[in-house]
C-alpha positions in Angstrom: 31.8 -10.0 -0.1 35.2 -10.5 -1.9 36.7 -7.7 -3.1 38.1 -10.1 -6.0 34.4 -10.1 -7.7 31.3 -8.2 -8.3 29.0 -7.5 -5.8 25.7 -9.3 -6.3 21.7 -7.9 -5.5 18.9 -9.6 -5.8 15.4 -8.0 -6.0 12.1 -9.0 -5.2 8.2 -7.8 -4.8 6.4 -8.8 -2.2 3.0 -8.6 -0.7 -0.1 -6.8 -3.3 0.9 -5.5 -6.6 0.9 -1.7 -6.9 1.4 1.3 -9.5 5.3 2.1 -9.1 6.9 -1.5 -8.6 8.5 -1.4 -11.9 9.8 1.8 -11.6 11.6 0.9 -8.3 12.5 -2.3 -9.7 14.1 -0.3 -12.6 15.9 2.0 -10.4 17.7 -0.4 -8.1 18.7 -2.2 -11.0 20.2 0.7 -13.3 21.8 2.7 -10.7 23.4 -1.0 -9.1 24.5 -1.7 -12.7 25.3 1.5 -14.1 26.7 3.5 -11.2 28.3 0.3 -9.4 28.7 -2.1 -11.8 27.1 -4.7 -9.9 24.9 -7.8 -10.8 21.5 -7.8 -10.4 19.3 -11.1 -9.7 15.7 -10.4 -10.1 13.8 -12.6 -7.7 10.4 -14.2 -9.1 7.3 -13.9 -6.9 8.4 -12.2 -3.4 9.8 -14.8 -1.1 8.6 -17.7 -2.6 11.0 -17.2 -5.3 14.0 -17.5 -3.0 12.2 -20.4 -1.8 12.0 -22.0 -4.7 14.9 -21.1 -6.3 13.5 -19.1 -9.3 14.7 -16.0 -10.4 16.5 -14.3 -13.3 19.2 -12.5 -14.1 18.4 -8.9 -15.2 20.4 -6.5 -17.8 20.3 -3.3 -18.1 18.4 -3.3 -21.0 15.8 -5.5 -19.3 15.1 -2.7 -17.5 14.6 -0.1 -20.1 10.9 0.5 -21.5 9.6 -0.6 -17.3 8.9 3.1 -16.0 5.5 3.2 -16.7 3.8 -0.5 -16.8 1.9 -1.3 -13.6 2.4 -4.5 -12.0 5.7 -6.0 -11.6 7.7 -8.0 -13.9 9.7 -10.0 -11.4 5.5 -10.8 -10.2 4.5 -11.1 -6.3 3.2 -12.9 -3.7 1.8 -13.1 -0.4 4.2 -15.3 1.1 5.2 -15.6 4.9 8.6 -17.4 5.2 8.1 -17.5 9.1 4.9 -18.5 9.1 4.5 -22.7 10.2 3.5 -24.8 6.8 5.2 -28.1 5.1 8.7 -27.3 4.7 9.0 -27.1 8.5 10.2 -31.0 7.8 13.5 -28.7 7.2 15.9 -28.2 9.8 14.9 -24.0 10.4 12.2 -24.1 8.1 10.9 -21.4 5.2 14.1 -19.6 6.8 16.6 -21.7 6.1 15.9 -22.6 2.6 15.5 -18.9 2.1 19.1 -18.2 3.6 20.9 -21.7 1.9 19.2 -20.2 -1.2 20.8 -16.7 -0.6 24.2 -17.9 0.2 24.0 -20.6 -2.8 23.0 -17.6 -5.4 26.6 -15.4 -4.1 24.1 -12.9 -3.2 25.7 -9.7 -1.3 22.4 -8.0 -0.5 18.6 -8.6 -1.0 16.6 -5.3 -1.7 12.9 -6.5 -0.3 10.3 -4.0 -1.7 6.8 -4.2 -0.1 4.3 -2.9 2.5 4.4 -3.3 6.2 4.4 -7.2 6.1 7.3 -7.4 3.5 9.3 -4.7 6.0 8.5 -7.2 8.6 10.1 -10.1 6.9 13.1 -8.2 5.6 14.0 -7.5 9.1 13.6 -11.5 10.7 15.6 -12.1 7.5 18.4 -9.7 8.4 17.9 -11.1 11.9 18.8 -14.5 10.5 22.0 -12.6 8.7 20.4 -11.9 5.2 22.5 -8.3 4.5 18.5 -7.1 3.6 17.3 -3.4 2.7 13.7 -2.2 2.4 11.8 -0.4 -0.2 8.3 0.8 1.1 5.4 0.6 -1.1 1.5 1.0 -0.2 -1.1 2.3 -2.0 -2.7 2.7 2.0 0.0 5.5 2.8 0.4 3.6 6.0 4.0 1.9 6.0 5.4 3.5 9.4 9.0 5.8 8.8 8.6 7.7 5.8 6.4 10.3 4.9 5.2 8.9 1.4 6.2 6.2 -0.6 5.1 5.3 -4.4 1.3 3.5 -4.9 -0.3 6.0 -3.0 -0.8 9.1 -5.0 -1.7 6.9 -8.2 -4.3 4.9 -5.9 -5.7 8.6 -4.8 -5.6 9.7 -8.3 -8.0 6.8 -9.3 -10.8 6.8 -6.2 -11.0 11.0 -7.0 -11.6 9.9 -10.6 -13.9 7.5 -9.8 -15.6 9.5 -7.0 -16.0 12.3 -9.8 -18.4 10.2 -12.1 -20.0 8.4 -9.1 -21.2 12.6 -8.5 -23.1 12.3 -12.0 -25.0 9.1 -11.6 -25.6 10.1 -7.8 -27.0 13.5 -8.8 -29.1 12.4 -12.1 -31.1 9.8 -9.6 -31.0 11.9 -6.6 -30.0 8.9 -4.9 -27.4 8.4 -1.7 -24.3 6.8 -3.2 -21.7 5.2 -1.0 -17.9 4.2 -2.3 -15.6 2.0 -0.5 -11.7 2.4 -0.9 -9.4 0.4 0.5 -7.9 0.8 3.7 -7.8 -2.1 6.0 -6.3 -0.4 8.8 -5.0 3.0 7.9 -7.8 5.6 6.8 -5.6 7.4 4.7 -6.9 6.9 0.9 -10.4 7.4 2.2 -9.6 10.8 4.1 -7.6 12.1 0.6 -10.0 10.6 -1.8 -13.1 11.7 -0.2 -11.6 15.4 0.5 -10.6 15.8 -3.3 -13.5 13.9 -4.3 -16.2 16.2 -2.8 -17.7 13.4 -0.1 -20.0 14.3 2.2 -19.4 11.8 4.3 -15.8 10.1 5.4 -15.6 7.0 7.0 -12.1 5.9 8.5 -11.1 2.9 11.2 -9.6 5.5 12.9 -12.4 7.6 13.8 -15.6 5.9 15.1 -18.5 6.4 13.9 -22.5 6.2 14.7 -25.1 5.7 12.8 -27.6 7.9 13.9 -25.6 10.7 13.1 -24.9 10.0 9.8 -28.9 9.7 8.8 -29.6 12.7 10.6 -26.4 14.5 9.0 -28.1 13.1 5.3 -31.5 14.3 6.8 -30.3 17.8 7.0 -28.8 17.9 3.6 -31.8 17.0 2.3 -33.9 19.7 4.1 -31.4 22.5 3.1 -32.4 21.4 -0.6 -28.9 18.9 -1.1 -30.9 16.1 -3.6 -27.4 13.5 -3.3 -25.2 12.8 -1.3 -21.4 11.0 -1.1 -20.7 8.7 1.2 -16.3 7.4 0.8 -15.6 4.5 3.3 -12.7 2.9 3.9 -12.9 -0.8 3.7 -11.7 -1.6 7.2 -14.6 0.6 9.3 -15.8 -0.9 11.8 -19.2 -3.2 11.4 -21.1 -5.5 13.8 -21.4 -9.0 13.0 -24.0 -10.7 10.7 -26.7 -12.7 12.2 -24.8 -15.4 11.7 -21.7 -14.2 13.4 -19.8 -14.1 10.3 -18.9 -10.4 9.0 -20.5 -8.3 6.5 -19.8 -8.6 2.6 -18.3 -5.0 2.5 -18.5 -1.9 4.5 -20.1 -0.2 2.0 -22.9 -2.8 1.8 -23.5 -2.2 5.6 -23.4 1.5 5.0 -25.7 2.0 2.1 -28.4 -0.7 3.9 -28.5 1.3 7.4 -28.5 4.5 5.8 -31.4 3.5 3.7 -33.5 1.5 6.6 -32.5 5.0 8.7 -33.1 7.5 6.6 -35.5 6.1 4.2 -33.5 7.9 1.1 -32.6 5.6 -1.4 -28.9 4.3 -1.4 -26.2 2.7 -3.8 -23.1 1.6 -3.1 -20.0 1.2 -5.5 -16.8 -0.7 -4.4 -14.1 0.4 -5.9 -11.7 -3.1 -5.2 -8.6 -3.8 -7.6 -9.0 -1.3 -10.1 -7.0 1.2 -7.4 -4.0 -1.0 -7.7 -3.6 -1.5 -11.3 -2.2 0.4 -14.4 0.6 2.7 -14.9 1.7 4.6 -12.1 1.4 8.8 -11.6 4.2 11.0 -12.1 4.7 11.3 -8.8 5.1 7.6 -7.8 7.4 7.3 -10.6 9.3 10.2 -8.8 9.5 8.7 -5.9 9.8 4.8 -6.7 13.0 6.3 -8.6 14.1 8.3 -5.4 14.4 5.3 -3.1 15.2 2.6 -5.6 18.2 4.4 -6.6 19.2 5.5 -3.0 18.4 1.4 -1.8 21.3 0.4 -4.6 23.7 3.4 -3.2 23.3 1.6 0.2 24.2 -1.6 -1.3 27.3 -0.1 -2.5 28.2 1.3 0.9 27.3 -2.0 2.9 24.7 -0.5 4.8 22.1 -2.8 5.6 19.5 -3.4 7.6 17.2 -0.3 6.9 14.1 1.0 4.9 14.4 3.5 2.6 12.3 6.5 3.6 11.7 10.6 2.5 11.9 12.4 5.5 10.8 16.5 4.9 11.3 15.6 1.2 14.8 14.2 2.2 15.1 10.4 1.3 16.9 8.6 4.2 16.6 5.0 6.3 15.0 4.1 9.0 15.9 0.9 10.9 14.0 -1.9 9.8 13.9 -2.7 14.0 12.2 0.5 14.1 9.4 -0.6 11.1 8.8 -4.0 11.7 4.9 -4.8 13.4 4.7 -0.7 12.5 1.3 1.0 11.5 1.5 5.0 10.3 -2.6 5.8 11.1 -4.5 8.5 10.6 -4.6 10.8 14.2 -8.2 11.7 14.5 -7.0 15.5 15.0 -4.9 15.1 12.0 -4.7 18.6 10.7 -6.4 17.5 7.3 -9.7 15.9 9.5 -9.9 19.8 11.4 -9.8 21.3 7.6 -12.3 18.8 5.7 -14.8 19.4 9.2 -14.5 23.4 8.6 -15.9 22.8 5.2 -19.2 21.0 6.6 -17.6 17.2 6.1 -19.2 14.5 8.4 -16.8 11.8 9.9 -19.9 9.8 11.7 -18.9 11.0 14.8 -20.3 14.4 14.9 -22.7 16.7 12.6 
């Protein structure tokens, strides 16, 4: 970078939308524009948009009025830059357009926010010699390095909501009810939502589970006079193949049909799906999509690249994106909330 002109960031979203984007969007911006004095490209769709070439150039008032809309306004994608597809006709591929791109924009840094697959393309980008920092976002909880980041509490906040009415219907029919969250890998939102949400039953990837033991847990509800029961799964448990080798339609499907052919007590299942991602985002992932927005554009300032934005002990800091990259943070089966939620009679499929 010259000293001679302004330092120049560009921003993008990658990977699934979540509640918070905007509001990190909006504090990388403001503080690189009002505290630096830098200019800020927003990027359009993740990494397709430095594919392609589309972005635009954001003010600060562009930013104002963002705070609290869900979504993101600079929009997302899925995209995989290193993955093999047509522009591999290019010399270098994805890569290369990506970086000619970069170079052809002035751009000084690139501030990537995402999950674990964006964190993993930031850092093969700064590999390639992007200047790239990383903004975690998940509603899964389960980006490695940092103790939270924003889309998770506003995620939890809507499957304990949901869980809460699911109580009403489940206890009016005397009826079984199981809810799926998401939580492909990482058991996280399950585990929080089915604590605060008063489930019975919690089903996580990381803890296996049998289906014996969770009729015969049901059975002896039932016997000690318990007319419903809840049943929170994560969407990534564990299930045996159809008969026709192809997987179930949902976990919660598999869940509700077993304990009903097991137990004989009549079962419902709800999944929960998209509506945990959308709308406007919680207090506290506004806090904290603020928090490491802001710090990612004081790392710009200093030059310092090649790192994720993290809160450490309620301390944001960086961790090397080296360090996150192919990363999962999983729930430990003696996780110190599992040994709490089991005093209080909860059932992880494992054990009555």
């Amino acid at each position: 970078m010259a000293d001679s002109r302004t330092m120049r960031i560009g921003i993008l979203t990658a990977g699934g939308d979540c509640p918070g984007l905007n509001a990190a969007i909006r504090s990388v911006g403001k503080t690189a524009i009002l505290q630096y004095g830098m200019e800020v490209y927003g990027i359009s769709s993740g990494f397709l948009g430095l594919i392609d070439k589309e972005y635009t150039i954001l003010t600060e008032k562009d930013l104002s009025g963002i705070l609290t809309l869900g979504g993101t306004i600079l929009g997302t994608s899925r995209e995989k830059p290193f993955k093999s597809d047509k522009y591999n006709a290019y010399i270098g591929g994805k890569p290369a357009i990506i970086k000619e791109n970069y170079e052809e924009l002035g751009l000084d840094c690139l501030v990537c926010i995402g999950g674990n697959g964006t964190m993993k393309t930031a850092y093969k980008l700064f590999q390639e010699g992007l200047n790239v920092i990383g903004v975690p976002k998940t509603i899964d909880n389960d980006v490695w390095g940092t103790d939270v980041s924003f889309g998770f509490d506003s995620a939890l906040s809507i499957a304990t909501e949901a869980i809460d009415r699911i109580h009403t219907t489940a206890n009016s029919h005397k009826r079984i009810m199981v809810i799926e969250v998401m939580g492909h890998h990482a058991g996280w939102l399950a585990l929080y939502a089915g604590l605060s949400g008063g489930g019975d039953i919690i089903l996580i990837p990381e803890v296996p589970y049998r289906e014996d033991v969770i009729s015969e847990y049901l059975k002896k509800r039932a016997e000690l006079g318990k007319p419903y029961s809840i049943v929170v799964v994560a969407e990534g448990i564990a299930t045996p193949l159809a008969a026709d080798g192809e997987t179930h339609v949902s976990a919660a499907r598999y869940i509700a049909e077993r304990i009903q052919e097991l137990s004989g007590f009549e079962t419902r299942e709800t999944i929960l799906g998209y509506i945990q991602r959308g709308g406007s985002p919680s207090a506290m992932d506004r806090i904290i999509a603020t928090r490491l927005g802001s710090y990612a554009a004081e790392l710009a300032a200093m030059q310092s690249y090649g790192s994720m934005v993290a809160i450490k002990n309620d301390e944001v800091t960086t961790v090397p994106l080296k360090d996150v990259a192919g990363r999962l943070k999983t729930v430990t089966p003696d996780h110190p909330l599992i040994k709490r939620a089991r005093s209080i009679g909860t059932c992880f499929g494992d054990r009555i």
